[in-house]
C-alpha positions as CSV (number, residue, x, y, z in Angstrom):
1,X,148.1,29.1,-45.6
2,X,148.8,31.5,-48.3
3,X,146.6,31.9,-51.3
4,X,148.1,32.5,-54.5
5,X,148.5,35.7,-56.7
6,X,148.6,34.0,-60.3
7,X,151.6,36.3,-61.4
8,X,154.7,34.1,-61.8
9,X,153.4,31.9,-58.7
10,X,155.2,28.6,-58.3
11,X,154.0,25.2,-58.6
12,X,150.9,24.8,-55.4
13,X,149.6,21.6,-54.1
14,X,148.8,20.3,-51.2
15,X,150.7,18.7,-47.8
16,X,148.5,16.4,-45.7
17,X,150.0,14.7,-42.1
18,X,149.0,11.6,-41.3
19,X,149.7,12.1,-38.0
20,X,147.5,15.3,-37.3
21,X,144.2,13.8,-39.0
22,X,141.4,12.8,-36.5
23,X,139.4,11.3,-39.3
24,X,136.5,13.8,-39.0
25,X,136.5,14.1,-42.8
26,X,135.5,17.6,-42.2
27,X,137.8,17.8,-45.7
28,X,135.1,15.8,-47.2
29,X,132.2,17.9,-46.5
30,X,134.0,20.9,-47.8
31,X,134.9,19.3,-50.4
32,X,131.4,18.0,-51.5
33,X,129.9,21.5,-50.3
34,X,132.1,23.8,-52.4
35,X,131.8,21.9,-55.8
36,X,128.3,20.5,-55.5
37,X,128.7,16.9,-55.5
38,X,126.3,14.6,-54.3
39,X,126.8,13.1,-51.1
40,X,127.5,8.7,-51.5
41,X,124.4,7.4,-50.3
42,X,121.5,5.7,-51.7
43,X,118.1,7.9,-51.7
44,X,119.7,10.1,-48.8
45,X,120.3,7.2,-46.4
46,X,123.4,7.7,-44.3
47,X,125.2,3.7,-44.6
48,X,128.9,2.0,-44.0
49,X,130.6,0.2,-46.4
50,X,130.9,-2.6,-44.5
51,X,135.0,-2.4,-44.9
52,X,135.1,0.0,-42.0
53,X,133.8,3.1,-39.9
54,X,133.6,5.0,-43.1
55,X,130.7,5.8,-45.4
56,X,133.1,6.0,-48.1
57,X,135.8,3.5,-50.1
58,X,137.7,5.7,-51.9
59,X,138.6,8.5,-54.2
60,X,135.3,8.9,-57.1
61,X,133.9,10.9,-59.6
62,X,131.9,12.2,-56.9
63,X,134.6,12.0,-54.1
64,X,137.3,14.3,-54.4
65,X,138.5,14.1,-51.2
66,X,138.3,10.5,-49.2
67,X,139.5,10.0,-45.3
68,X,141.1,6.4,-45.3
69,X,140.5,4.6,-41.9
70,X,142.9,1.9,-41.3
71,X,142.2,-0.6,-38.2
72,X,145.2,-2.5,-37.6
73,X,146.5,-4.8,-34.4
74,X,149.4,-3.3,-32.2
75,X,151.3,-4.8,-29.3
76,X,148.9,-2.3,-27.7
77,X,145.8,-3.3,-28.8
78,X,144.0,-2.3,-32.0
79,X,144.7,0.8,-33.7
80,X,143.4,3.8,-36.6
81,X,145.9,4.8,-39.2
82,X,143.6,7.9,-40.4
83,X,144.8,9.8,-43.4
84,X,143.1,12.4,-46.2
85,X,143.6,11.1,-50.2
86,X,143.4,12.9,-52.3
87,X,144.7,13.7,-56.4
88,X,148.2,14.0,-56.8
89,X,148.3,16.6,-59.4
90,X,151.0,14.7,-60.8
91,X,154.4,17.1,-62.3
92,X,154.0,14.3,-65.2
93,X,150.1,13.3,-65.3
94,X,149.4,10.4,-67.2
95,X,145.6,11.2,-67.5
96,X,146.9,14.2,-69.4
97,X,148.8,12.4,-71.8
98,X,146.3,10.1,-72.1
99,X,143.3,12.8,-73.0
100,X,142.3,12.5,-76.7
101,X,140.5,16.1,-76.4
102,X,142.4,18.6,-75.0
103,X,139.8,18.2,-71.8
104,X,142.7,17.8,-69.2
105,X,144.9,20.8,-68.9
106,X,147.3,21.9,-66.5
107,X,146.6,25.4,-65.1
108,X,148.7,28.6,-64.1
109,X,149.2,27.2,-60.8
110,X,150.5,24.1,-61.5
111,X,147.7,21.7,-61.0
112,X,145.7,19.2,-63.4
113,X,142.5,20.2,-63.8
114,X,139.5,18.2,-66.1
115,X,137.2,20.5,-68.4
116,X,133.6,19.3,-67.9
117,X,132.4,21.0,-71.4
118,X,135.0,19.1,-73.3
119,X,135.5,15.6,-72.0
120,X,133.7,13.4,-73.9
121,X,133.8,10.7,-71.8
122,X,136.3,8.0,-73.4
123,X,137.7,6.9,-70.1
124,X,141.2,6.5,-71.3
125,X,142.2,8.9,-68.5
126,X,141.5,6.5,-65.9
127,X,143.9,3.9,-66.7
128,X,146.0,5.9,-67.3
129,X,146.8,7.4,-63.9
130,X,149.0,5.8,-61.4
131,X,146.7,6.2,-58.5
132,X,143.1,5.3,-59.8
133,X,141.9,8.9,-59.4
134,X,139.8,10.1,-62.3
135,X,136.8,8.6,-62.5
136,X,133.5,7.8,-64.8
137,X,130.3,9.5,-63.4
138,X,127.5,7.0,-64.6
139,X,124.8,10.2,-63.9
140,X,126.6,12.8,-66.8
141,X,129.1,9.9,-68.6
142,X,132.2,12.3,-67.5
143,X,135.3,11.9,-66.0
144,X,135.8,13.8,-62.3
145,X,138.5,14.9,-60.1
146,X,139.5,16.9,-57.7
147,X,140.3,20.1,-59.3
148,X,142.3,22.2,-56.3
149,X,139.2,24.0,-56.3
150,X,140.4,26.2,-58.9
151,X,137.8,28.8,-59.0
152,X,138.7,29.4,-55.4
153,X,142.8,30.0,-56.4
154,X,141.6,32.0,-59.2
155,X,139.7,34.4,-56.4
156,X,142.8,34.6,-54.2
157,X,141.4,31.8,-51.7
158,X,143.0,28.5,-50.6
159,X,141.0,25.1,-51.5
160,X,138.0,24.2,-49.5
161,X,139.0,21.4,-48.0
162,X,142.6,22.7,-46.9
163,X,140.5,26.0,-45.1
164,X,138.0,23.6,-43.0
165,X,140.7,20.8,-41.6
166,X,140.4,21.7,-37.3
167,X,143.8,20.2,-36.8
168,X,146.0,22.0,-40.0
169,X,146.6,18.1,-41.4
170,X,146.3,19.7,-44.3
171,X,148.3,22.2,-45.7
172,X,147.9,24.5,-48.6
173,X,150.9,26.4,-50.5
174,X,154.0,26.3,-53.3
175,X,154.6,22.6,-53.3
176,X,158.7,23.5,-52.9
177,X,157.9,25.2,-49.7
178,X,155.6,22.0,-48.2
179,X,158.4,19.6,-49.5
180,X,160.9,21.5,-47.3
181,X,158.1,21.6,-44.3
182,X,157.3,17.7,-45.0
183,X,160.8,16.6,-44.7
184,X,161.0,18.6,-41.4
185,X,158.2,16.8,-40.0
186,X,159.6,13.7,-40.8
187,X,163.0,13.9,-39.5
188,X,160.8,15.5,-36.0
189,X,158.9,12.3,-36.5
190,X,161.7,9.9,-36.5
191,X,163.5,11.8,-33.7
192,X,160.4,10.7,-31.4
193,X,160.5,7.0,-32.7
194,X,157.6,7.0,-35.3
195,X,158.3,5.4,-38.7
196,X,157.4,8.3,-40.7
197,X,158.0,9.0,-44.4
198,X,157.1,11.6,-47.0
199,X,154.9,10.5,-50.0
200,X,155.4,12.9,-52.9
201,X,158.6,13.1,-54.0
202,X,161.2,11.6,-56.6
203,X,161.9,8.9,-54.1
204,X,158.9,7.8,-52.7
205,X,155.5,7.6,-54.4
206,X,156.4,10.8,-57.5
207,X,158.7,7.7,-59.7
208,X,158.0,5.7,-62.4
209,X,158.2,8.7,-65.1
210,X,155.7,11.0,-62.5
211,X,158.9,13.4,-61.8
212,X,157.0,14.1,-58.2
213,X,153.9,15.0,-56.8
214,X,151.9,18.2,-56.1
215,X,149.7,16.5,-53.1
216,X,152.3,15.5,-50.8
217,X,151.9,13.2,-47.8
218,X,153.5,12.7,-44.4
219,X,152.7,8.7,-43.4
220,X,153.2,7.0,-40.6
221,X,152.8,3.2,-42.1
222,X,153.9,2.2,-45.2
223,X,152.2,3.7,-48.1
224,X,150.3,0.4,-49.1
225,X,148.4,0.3,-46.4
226,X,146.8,3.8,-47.2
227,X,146.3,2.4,-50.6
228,X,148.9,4.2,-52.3
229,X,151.4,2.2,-54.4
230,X,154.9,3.1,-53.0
231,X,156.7,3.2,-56.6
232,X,153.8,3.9,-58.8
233,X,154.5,4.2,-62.2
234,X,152.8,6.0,-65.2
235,X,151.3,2.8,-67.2
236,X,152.6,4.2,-71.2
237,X,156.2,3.4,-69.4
238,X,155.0,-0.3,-69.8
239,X,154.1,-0.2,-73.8
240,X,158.0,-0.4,-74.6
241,X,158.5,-3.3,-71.9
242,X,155.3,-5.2,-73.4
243,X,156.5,-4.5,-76.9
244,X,159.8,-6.1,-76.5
245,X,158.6,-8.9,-75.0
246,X,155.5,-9.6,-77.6
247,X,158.4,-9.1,-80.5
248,X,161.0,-11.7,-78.6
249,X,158.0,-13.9,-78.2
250,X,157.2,-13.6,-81.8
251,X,161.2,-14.9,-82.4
252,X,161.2,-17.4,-80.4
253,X,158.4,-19.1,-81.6
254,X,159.4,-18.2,-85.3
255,X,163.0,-19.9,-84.5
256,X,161.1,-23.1,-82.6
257,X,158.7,-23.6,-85.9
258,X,161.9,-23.4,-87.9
259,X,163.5,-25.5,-85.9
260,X,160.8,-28.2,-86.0
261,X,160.3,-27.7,-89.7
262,X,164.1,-28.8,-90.4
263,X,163.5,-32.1,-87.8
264,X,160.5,-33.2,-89.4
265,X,162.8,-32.8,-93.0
């Protein structure tokens, strides 16, 4: 995995394969080493959710990185659908739109990163991304997200997380090169019989407006039940749908009090 040299460097991002993760969420620990964020526990305590063999639920102001573990019944018995989540770095990011301050910015490499000294935490980033990433931390008020560790692209080194993955289910590198690798894998994939597909691009998972993803993903299951929404689309698409519909409304019930006006004459 090549790091990049910030001079006329294309667009980076990540590629993770569902296939290769063991679930060790070694990606996780990285993750929550390199940046400093707090581990998600109460008073130290190491506990499940309850949901399944996970300690986490899902992506968080203080989870960048989040392994899904996904029990489902085969013909074969039970079996784990494990993948890595992560932010999507979206070519069209909604939370950036969204950002009354200037606190999201996209950087020289491509990526969509949140300033901690200038968000003031509104919160009108959060619904305004696709995916649910960025989040409200209750302990500073702010809004969090994965940054593609940044300061570690900035000093010639590939993100955390993408460095300590054992089995290279993560990949780090200029998001055209990964989509050309991820479609590989998938025709491989579907060669050997397993119903793969890649999550990223214009056709699956970077619609609605999103113009594609920077954190591509190789599934094997649809994307729903990794909790990604397989068309996701960014949410200010909707305000001319709703719009039309609240002024035809408006008509219609303007033409029906007419109407009754002229009966009752």
């Amino acid at each position: 995995m090549s790091a990049p040299t910030q001079t006329g460097d294309p667009r980076y991002g990540f590629l993770t394969d569902a296939t290769l993760c063991i679930g060790c969420k070694a990606c996780e620990v990285a993750c929550k080493q390199w940046n400093q964020l707090p581990a998600d526990s109460t008073a130290g305590e190491f506990r499940l959710t309850g949901f399944s063999f996970d300690n986490t639920v899902d992506l968080g102001a203080t989870t960048w990185r989040h392994v899904h573990f996904v029990e489902r019944s085969t013909d074969a018995g039970m079996a784990w659908l494990m993948l890595s989540d992560v932010c999507k770095h979206c070519v069209h990011a909604g939370c950036l739109d969204a950002c009354p301050t200037g606190a999201i910015l996209r950087t020289e490499f491509g990526t969509v990163v949140i300033q901690d000294d200038v968000c003031n935490g509104c919160g009108y980033c959060v619904p305004a991304c696709p995916f649910g990433v960025p989040q409200l931390d209750h302990a500073d008020g702010g809004s969090h997200k994965c940054t593609l560790c940044y300061d570690r692209l900035r000093g010639g080194l590939a993100p955390a997380c993408a460095t300590a993955c054992p089995t290279a289910s993560i990949r780090f590198g200029p998001v055209d090169e990964l989509l050309e690798s991820g479609r590989q894998r998938v025709s491989l994939l579907q060669d050997q019989g397993v119903p793969a597909s890649l999550y990223g691009d214009e056709k699956l998972g970077g619609t609605g407006g999103i113009g594609g993803l920077s954190a591509l993903f190789v599934l094997n299951a649809p994307p729903e039940q990794f909790n990604l929404p397989s068309r996701p689309r960014l949410p200010r698409q909707n305000i001319v749908p709703a719009a039309l519909a609240t002024i035809s409304t408006a008509i219609g019930l303007c033409l029906a009090a007419t109407f009754a006006f002229r009966v009752h004459e």
